[in-house]
C-alpha positions, -999 to +999 in steps of 0.1 A: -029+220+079-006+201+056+023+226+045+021+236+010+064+231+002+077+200-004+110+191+013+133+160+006+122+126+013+139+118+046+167+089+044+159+049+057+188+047+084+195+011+086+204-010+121+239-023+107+260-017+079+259-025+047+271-031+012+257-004-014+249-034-041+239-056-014+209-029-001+199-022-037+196-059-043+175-066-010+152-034-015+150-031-055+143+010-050+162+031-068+147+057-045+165+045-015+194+043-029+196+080-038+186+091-010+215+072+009+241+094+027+271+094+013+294+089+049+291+054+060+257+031+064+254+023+102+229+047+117+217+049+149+180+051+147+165+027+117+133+048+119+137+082+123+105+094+114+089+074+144+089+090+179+108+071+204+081+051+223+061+018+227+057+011+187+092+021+179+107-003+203+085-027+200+091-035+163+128-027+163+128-052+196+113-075+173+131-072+142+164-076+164+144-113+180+138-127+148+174-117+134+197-126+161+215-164+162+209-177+194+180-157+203+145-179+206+124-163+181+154-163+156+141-170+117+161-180+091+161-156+060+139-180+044+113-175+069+114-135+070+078-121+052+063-093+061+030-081+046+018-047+039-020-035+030-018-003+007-046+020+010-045+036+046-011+021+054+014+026+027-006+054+015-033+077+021-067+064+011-090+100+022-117+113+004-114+080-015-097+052-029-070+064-054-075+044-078-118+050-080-104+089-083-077+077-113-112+061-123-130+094-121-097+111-140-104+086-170-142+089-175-135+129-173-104+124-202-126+094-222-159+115-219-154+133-258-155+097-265-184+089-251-215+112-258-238+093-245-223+094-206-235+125-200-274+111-190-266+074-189-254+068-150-232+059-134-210+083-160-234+111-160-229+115-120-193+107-126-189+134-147-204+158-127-180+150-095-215+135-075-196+106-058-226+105-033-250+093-061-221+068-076-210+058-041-251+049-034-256+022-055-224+005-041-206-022-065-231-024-086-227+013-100-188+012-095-186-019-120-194-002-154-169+027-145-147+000-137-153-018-168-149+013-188-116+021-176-098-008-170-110-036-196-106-040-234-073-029-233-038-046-231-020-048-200+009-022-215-017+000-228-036-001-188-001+003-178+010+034-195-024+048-184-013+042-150+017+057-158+011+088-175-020+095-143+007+089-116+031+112-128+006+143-132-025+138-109-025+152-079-043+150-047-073+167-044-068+182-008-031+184-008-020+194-042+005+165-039+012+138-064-004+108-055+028+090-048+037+120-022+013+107-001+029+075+006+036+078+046+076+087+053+073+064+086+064+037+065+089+039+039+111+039+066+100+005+080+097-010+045+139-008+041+145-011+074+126-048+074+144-054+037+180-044+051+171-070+079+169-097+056+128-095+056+111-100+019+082-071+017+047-081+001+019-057-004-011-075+002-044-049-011-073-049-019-063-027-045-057-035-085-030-058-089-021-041-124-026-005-111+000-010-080+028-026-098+029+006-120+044+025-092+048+001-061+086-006-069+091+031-072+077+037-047+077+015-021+110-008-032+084-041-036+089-054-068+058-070-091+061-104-085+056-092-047+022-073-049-012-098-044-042-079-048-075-077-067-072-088-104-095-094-132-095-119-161-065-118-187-068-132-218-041-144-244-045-130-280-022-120-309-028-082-319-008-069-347+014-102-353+024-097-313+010-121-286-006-097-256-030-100-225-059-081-231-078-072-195-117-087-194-147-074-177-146-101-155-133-103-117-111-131-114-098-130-079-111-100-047-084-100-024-100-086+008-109-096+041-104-138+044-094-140+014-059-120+020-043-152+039-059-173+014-040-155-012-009-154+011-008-192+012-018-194-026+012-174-034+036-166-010+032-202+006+049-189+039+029-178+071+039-142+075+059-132+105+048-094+106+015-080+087+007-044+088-026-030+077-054-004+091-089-021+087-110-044+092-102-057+054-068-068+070-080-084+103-080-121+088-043-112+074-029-100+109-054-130+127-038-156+103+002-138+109-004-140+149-017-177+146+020-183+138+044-204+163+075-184+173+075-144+172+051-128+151+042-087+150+004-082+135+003-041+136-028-021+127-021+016+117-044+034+136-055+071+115-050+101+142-040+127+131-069+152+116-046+184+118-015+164+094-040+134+076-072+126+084-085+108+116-112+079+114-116+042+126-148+026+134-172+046+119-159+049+089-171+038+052-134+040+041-109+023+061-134+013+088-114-001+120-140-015+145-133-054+148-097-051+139-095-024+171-112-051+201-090-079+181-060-060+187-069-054+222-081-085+233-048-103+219-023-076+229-016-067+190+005-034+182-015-004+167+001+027+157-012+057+162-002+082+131-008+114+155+013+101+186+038+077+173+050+094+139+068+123+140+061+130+105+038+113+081+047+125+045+083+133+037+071+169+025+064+180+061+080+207+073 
């Protein structure tokens, strides 16, 4: 079972030393920071929430590759990106999605609004907590909850829904704020790549709008570093003030083939690591490992059913099947939460 007391987040130790101002520019967290000891910055294990084995050494071992003058996979700063896939790799992603249950959280607050949901579905099903019946109908019954709760607004006003859910809402299984499940071991690689000179990129299938409310929090990747899914914006003056107003229409769904695609769209560099823990990511960590030079494609591989929740290929959330005989077939690290983490949320005991 998960323990019920938080403790402290545990602190990024970092491979070499470094300048305070120079870490905080390179990781743009303001959580790392604070959580920085106050006697010196060398450190002698970079991830200390990974047990010492194959996966730790083999991306330290790589890290040290790709950052050492002289050595033959050496890549210039320029050249450092590393991808990250949210759901089920920065973060949990069990019963569901977090942002279809901040979905769910909205109909339930918008409902007095909205008479008429209680026996028009999807909302009446919705508002009855019957995710089986919503979850049936696929895409097609997600889309007007969708619609309802994240168009015909501004992008401020989505935003400071975002805001206000992320700071209150809590998980149902664990009692923990959403952003408390984001995975210690990960956070830990995130500044460890950053204080190595990597730039960090979440690449989700996720909302675009609804991760940039929290991801540089969070995770220390800013904005302009998050690709994900995103629907249509349009320009209008409201009040006598110009704003983006969010439209019922999908402008770009960034899963599967179309993560590299949206890598090379926007990032415009082939990545040298990419981390994710589905299928949805197997065309990012095919197109990273199709790379000349060093490259680290990584699947996180969910374990652990006694400290998160352990599924792979039979899955209908975070299904790994392909990704898992891709990874074997070309020698590709996966992780495994259960035997390679020695915690995975910082509020372990």
């Amino acid at each position: 079972m998960i323990p019920d007391k938080p403790l402290r987040r545990g602190v990024p130790k970092l491979a070499t030393p470094m300048d305070r101002r120079v870490l905080l520019q390179m990781s743009g967290s303001a959580i790392v920071a604070a959580a920085l000891p106050v006697r010196g910055w060398a450190q002698a294990d970079p991830l200390p929430s990974w047990n010492d084995g194959e996966a730790k050494r083999k991306i330290i071992e790589f890290v040290e590759r790709v950052t050492t003058p002289g050595e033959a996979g050496f890549a210039p700063p320029a050249e450092r990106i590393a991808t990250f896939d949210n759901d089920g790799t920065l973060w949990s992603e069990q019963p569901a999605y977090f942002q279809l249950l901040f979905v769910l959280d909205q109909i339930r607050d918008l409902a007095p609004q909205h008479p008429e949901w209680k026996t028009k579905q999807p909302f009446a099903s919705a508002l009855k907590g019957d995710m089986k019946t919503v979850m049936a109908g696929g895409a097609r019954s997600i889309a007007p909850l969708l619609a309802a709760t994240h168009t015909g607004m501004t992008t401020e006003e989505f935003s400071r829904r975002v805001g206000a859910w992320i700071e209150t809402a809590r998980h149902p299984a664990t009692g923990k704020l959403y952003t408390e499940m984001a995975y210690q071991p990960m956070l830990e690689l995130l500044a460890y790549f950053r204080a190595n000179g990597f730039k960090t990129f979440i690449v989700s299938g996720g909302g675009v709008e609804f991760m940039r409310v929290f991801a540089e929090r969070v995770y220390g990747i800013a904005p302009e570093q998050i690709i994900g899914t995103s629907g249509k914006l349009k320009f209008e003056i409201r009040e006598g003030k110009p704003v983006m107003v969010k439209l019922p229409e999908l402008f770009f769904f960034d899963d599967k083939e179309a993560k590299p695609v949206a890598i090379q769209q926007q990032i415009g560099r082939r990545p040298l690591a990419a981390f994710g823990n589905s299928d949805g990511d197997l065309a990012m960590l095919q197109w990273t490992a199709a790379g000349g030079g060093e490259r680290l494609p990584v699947f996180i591989r969910h374990t652990d059913s006694v400290r998160e929740w352990a599924y792979d290929r039979q899955s209908k959330i975070g299904k790994l099947d392909k990704g898992l005989d891709e990874a074997a077939a070309s020698g590709w690290l996966v992780v495994s939460m259960k035997d390679d983490w020695k915690r995975i949320f910082a509020f372990e005991k």
